[in-house]
C-alpha positions in Angstrom: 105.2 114.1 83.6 104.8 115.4 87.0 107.2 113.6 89.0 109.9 110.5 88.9 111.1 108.8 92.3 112.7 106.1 92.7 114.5 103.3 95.3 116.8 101.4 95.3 118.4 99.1 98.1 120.8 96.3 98.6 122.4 94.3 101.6 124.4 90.6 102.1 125.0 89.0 105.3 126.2 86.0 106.9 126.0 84.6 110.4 128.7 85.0 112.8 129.6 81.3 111.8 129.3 81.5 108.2 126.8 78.1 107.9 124.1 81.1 107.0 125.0 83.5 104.0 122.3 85.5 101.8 121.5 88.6 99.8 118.6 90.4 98.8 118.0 93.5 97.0 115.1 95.7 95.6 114.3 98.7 93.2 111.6 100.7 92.6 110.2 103.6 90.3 107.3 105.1 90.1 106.3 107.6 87.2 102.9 109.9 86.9 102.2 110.1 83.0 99.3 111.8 83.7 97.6 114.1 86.2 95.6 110.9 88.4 97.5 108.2 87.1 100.9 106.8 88.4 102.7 103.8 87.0 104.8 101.9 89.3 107.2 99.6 88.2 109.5 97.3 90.9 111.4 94.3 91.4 113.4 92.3 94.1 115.3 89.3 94.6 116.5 87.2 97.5 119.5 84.0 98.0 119.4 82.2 100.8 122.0 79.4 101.5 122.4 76.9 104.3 125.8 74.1 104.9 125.3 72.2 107.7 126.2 68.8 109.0 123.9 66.3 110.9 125.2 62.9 112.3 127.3 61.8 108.9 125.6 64.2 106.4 127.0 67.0 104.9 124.0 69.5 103.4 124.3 72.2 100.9 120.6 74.2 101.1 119.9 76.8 98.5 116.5 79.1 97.8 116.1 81.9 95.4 113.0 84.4 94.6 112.9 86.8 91.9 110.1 88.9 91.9 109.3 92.1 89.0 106.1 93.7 88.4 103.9 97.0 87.2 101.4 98.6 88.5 98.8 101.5 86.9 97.2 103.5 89.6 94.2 105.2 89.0 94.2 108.0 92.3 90.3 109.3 91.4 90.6 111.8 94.8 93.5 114.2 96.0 93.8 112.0 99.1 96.1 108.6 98.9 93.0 106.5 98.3 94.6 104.6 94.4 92.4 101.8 92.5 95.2 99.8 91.2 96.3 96.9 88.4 98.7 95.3 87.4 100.6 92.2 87.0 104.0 90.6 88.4 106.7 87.6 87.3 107.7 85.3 90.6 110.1 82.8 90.3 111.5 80.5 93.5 113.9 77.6 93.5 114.8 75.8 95.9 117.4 73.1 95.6 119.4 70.8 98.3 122.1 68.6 98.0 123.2 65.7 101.0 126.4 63.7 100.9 128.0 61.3 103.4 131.3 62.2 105.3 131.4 58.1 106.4 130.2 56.3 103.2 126.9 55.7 104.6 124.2 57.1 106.9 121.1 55.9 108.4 117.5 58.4 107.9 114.4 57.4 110.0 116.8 54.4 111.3 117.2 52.6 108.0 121.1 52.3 107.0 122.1 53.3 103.1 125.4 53.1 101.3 126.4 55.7 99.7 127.7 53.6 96.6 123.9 52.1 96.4 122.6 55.4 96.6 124.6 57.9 95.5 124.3 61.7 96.7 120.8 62.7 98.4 119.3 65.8 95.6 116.3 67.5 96.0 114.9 70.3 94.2 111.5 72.6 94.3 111.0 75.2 91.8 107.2 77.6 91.7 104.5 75.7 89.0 102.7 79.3 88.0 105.1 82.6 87.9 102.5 84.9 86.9 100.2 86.8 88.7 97.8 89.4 87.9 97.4 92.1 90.9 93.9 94.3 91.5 93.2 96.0 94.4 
């Protein structure tokens, strides 16, 4: 093996009113097995979360991405020009959760009770995590 690098890198943060809080964070390696060939291997991942309150709802927002892959380089000059393929896992959720401070709250001007209705959930999450990379 010629040479090993490697990243790495992580950083939180939160607004100055603490309704906005998330992390994310990535790594990275890349190895060369061989004299024109370089597999690179990396991965990151991301939180997001949102409380807020509008009118007499109270909202809890929350989105996640987790991203990993590989990649095999083929570098067929000494310049940086790199035929490349490979493949990478993606996963996102997204979930939301709404609940009255009054016992009732009105959306698009109709009125609901929350013992009717119960808590307001919604939640999004990616159909197809795989995906094949060429370039």
């Amino acid at each position: 093996m010629d040479r090993i690098a490697g990243s790495e890198g992580r950083r939180s943060w939160q607004s100055g009113r603490g309704w906005l809080r998330g992390e994310h964070r990535h790594d990275g390696l890349s190895v060369r097995p061989f004299g024109n060939l370089v597999l690179r291997a990396g991965g990151g991942w991301f939180a997001l979360g949102h409380d807020f309150t509008s009118d007499d709802l109270t909202f809890d927002l929350k989105a996640n991405l987790l991203s990993v892959g590989a990649t095999l380089d083929w570098h067929p000059f000494s310049n940086g020009f790199r035929l490349s393929g490979g493949g990478r896992y993606h996963k996102f959720d997204f979930s939301g959760a709404g609940n009255s401070t009054t016992g009732a709250f009105t959306i698009n001007g109709h009125p609901y009770l929350m013992a009717t209705t119960g808590p307001i959930h919604a939640s999004v999450t990616s159909p197809s995590t795989i995906a094949p990379y060429f370039g």
